[in-house]
C-alpha positions as CSV (number, residue, x, y, z in Angstrom):
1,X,38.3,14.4,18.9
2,X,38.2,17.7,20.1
3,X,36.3,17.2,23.2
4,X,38.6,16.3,26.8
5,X,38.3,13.0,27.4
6,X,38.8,11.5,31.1
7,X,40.0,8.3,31.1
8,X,41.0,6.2,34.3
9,X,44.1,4.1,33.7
10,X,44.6,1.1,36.4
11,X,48.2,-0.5,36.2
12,X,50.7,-1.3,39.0
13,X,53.7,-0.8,36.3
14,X,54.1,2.7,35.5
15,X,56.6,2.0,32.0
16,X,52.9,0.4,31.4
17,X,50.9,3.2,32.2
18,X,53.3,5.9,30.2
19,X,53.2,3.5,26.9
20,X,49.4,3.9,27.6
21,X,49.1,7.3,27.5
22,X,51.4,7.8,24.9
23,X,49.5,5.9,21.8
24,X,46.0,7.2,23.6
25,X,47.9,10.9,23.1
26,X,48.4,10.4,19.4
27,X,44.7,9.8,18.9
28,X,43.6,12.0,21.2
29,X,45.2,15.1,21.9
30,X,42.8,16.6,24.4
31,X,43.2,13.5,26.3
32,X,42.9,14.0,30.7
33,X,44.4,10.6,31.7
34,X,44.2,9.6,36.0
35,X,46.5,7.0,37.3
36,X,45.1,4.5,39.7
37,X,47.9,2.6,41.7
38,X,46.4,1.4,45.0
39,X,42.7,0.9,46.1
40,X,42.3,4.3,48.4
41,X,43.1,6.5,44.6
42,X,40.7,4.1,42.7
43,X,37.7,4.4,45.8
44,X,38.5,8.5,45.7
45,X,38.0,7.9,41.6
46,X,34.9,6.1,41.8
47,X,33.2,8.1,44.6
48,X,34.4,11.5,41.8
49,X,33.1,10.0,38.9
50,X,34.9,11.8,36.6
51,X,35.9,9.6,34.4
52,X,34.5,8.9,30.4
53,X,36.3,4.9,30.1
54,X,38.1,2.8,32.2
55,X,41.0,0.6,31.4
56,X,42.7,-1.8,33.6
57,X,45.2,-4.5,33.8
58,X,44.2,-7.9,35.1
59,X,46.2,-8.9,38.0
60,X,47.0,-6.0,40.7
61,X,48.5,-5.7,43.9
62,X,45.7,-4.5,45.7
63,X,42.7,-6.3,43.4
64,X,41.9,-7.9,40.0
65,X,40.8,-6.5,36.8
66,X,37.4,-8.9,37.2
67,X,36.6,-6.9,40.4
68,X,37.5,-3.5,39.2
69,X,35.0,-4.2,36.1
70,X,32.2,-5.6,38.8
71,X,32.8,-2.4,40.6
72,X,32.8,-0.1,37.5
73,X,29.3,-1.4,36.2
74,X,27.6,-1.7,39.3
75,X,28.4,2.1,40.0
76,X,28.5,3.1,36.3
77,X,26.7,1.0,34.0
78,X,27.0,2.8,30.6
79,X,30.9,3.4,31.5
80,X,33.3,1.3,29.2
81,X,36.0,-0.5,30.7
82,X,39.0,-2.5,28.6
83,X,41.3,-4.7,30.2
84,X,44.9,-4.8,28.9
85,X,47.0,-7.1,30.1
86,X,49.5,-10.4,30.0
87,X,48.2,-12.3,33.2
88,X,44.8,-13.3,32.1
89,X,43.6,-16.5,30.4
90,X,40.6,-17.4,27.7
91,X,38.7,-18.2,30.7
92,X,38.9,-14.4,32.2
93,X,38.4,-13.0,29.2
94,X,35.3,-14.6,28.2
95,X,34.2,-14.3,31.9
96,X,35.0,-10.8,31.7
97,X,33.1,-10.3,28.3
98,X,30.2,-11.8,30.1
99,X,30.2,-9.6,33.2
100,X,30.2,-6.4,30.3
101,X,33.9,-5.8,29.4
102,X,34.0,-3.7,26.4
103,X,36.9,-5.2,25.1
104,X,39.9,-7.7,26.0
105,X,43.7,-6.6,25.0
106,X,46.9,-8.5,25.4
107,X,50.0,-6.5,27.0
108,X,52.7,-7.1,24.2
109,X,54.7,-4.7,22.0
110,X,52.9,-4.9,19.0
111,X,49.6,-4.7,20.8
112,X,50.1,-1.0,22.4
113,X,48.7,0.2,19.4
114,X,45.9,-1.5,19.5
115,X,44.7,0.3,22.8
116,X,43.6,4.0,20.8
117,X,41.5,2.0,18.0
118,X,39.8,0.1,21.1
119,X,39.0,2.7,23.1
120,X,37.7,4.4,20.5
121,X,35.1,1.9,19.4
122,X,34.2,1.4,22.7
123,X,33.0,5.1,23.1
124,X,31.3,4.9,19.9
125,X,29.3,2.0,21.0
126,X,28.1,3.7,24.1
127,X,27.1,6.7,21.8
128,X,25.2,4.6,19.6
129,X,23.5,2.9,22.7
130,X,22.9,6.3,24.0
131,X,21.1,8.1,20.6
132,X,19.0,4.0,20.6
133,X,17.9,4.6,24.2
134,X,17.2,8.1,23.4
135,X,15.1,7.2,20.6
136,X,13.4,4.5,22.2
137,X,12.4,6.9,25.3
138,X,11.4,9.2,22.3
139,X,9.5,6.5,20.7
140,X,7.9,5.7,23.6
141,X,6.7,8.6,24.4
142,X,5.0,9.7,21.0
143,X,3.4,6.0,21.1
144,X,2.1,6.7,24.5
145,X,0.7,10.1,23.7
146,X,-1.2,8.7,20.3
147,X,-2.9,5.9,23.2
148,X,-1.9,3.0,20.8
149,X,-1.9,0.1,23.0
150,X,1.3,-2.7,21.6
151,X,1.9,-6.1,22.9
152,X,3.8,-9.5,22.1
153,X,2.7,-12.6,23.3
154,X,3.5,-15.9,23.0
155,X,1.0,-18.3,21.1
156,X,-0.6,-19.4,23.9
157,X,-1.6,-16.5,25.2
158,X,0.5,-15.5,27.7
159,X,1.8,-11.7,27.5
160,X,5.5,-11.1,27.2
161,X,5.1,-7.4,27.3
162,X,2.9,-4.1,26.2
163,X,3.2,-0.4,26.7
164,X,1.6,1.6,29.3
165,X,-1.2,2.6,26.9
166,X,-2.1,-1.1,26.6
167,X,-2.9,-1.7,29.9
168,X,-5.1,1.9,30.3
169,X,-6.6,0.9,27.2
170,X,-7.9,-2.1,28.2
171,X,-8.4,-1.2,32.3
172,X,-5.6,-3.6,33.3
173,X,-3.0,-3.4,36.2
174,X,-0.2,-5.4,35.2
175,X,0.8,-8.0,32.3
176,X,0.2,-11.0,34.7
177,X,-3.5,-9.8,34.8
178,X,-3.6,-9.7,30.8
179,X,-2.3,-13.0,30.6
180,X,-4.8,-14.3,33.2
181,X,-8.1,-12.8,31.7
182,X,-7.1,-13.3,28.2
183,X,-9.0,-10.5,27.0
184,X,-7.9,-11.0,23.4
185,X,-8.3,-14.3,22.5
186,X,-4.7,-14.5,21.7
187,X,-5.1,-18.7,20.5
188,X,-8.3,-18.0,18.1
189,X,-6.3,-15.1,16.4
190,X,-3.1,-17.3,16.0
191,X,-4.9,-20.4,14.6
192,X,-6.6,-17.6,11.8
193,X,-3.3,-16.0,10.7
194,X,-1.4,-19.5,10.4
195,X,-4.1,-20.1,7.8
196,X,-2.7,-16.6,5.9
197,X,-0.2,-17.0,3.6
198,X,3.1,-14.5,4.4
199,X,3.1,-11.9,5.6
200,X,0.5,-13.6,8.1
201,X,-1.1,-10.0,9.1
202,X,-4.4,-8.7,10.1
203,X,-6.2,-5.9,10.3
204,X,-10.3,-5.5,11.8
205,X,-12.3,-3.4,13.9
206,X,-13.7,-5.2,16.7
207,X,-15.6,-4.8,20.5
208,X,-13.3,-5.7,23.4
209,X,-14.7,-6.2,27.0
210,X,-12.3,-4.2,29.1
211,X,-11.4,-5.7,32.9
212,X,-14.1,-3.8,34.4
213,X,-16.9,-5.2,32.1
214,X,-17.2,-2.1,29.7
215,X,-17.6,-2.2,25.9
216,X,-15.0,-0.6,23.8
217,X,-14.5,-0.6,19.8
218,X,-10.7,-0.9,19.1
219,X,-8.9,-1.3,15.5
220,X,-6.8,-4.6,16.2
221,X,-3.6,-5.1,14.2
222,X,-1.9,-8.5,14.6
223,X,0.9,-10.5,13.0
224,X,2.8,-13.5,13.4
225,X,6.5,-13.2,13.8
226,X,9.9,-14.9,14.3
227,X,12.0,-13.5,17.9
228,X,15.2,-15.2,18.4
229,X,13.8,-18.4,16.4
230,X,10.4,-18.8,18.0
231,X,7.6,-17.4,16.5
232,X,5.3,-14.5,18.6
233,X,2.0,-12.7,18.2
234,X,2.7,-8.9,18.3
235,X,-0.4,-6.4,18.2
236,X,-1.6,-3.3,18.1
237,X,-5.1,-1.7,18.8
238,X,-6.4,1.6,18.9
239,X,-9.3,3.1,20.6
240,X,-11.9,4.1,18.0
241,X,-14.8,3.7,20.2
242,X,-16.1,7.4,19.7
243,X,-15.4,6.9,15.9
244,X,-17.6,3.6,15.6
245,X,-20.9,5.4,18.4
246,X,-20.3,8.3,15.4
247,X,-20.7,5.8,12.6
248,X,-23.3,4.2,14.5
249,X,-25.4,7.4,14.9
250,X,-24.9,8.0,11.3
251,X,-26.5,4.6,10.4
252,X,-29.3,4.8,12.5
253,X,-30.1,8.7,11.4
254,X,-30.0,6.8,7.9
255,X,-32.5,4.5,9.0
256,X,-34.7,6.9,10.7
257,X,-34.8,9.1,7.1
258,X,-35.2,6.4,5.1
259,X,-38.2,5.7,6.9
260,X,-39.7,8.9,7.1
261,X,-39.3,8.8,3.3
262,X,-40.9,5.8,3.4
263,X,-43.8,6.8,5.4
264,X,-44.0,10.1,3.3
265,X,-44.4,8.1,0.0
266,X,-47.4,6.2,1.3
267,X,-49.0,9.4,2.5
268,X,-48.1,11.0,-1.2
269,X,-49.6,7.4,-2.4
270,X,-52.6,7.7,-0.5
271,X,-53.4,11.9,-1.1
272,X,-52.9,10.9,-5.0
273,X,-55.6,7.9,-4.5
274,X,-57.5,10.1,-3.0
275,X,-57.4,13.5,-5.5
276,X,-57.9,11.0,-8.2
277,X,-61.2,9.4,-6.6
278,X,-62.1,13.3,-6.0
279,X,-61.5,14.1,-9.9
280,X,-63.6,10.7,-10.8
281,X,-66.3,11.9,-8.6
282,X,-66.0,15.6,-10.0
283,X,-66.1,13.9,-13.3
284,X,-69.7,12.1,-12.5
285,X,-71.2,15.5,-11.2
286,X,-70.2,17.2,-14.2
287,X,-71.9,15.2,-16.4
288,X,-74.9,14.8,-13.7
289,X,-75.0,18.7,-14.0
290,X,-75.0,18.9,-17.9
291,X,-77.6,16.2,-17.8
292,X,-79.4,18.3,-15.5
293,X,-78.9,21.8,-17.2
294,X,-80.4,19.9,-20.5
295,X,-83.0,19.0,-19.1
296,X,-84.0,22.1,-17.1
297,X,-83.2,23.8,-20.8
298,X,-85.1,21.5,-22.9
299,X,-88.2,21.6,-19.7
300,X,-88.5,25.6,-20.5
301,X,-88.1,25.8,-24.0
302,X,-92.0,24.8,-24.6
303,X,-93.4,27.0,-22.1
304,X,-91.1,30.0,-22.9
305,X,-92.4,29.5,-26.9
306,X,-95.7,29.7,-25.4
307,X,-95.6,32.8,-23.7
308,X,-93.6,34.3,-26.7
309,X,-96.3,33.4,-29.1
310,X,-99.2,34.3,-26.8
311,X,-97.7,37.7,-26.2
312,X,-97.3,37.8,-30.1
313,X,-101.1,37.9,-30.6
314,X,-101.7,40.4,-27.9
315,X,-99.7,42.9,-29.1
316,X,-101.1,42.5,-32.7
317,X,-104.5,42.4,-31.4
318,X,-104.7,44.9,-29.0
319,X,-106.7,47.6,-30.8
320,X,-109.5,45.1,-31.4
321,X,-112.1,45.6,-28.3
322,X,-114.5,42.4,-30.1
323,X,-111.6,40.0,-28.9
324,X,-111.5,40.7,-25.6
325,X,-112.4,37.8,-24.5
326,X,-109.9,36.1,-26.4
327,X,-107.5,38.0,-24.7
328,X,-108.2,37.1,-21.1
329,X,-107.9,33.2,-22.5
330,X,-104.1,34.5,-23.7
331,X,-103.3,36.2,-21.1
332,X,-104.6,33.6,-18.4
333,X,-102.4,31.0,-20.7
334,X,-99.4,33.3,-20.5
335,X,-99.8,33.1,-16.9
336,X,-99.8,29.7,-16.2
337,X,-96.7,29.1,-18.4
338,X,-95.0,31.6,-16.5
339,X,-95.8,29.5,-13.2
């Protein structure tokens, strides 16, 4: 390692303390190690905090090593602490281990080497915890920002936890509240996917009644899973209620064209009934009219052939002055075959 690391060392023997430092040297040369002897130097060091690990013996003048861990963790949580020593039992330990020891080593020759190797694990696991905190806060955060409400509940109904978004999403205050209106359904949705064969999932769109009686449209995604060895209901949903009015609008603009087309056909229907009535009656007329023109044709033909042949005999015998009273009777007949 190339960084300095600050490590408190807690041991009334001081041949113990130097072995200490010397393996933790050989590992780690940049290494800044304090030496805690009596309670005033370790309250000094824990009011500091300048420390990156913690390692203690067991039984001390002044305290024990199950009171300097309780100490450490209350004040410092994330700070590792290893106990080394040769006064504890199997009971301390695993009391220790419980309480958030890091790690337990026993004070004997061939164990001084052991001491580098644990320390170092130790800080590695509080990296790792670190960068999976970090990536859950991360995590969390994105989630939050995309309004995608999660939750896990047990079968029955009642809510083990959700996400902020969750909550918003559906207008609730707290989980006890989405356990208590049971919004969801939670027992109808489990009895459907133990009828799935695995992976018991679902996906559907449906309308929620948030807790202040308003309609929403949500995307619900829900499957059946095993936690620690008993099974839970964890969910998702997403607010598409601006999506599905969109879709809804489309549908009915659908409707409202398709019957204007509808109503536009029967007028088309109509105007074409109509126009072909007109050409039927147009038809009749036209042969009304020939009839008619036929008739007035064949009713003028005689009278005109009259006229024609009276006018005939006029104009041959019009230098003959003995006919004239023949031509008076022509023209008088020419005359009334003109009216």
């Amino acid at each position: 390692m190339t960084q300095v690391l600050r490590i408190l060392i807690i041991d009334d023997n001081p041949g113990d303390r130097a072995l200490v430092m010397r393996e933790l040297r050989r590992e780690f040369p940049q290494l800044q190690a304090q030496e805690i002897r009596e309670a005033a130097g370790f309250a000094s060091a824990i009011a500091a905090g300048e420390f990156d690990l913690v390692i203690t013996d067991y039984q001390l003048g002044w305290s024990t090593g199950l009171e300097v861990l309780h100490t450490i963790k209350q004040q410092y949580p994330n700070c590792p602490v290893i106990m080394f020593t040769n006064t504890g039992s199997e009971e301390i330990a695993v009391e220790a281990m419980k309480s958030g020891l890091d790690d337990y080593v026993l004070k004997s020759p061939n164990r001084y080497i052991r001491i580098p190797s644990a320390v170092r694990v130790a800080l590695e696991r509080i990296q790792i915890k670190q960068r999976a905190t970090l990536l859950e806060i991360r995590l969390q955060g994105l989630l939050n920002q995309l309004k995608l409400g999660i939750f896990r509940t047990h079968l029955d109904g009642n809510f083990i936890e959700c996400n902020p978004a969750f909550l918003e999403l559906l207008g609730l205050d707290s989980l006890s509240q989405a356990s208590a209106m049971n919004l969801l359904n939670i027992p109808e949705y489990y009895s459907v996917l133990q009828q799935l064969p695995p992976p018991q999932h679902q996906e559907q769109e449906i309308q929620l009644q948030r807790a202040n009686g308003s309609l929403i449209w949500v995307e619900l995604s829900i499957a059946l899973n095993t936690v620690e060895g008993q099974q839970v209901l964890d969910g998702l949903i997403e607010d598409i209620t601006f999506r599905k009015q969109a879709e809804i609008e489309i549908q009915q603009l659908n409707l409202t064209l398709e019957e204007r087309v509808r109503e536009r056909t029967a007028e088309l229907e109509v105007a074409n009934r109509d126009l072909t009535q007109t050409n039927q009656l147009l038809a009749v007329a036209n042969q009304d009219l020939e009839a008619f023109t036929y008739s007035i044709s064949h009713d003028l033909r005689e009278p005109l052939r009259a006229i024609q042949a009276f006018g005939s005999i006029l104009l041959e015998n019009q230098d003959r002055q003995s006919d004239l009273e023949n031509q008076q009777n022509y023209l008088q007949r020419i005359i009334a075959s003109t009216q």
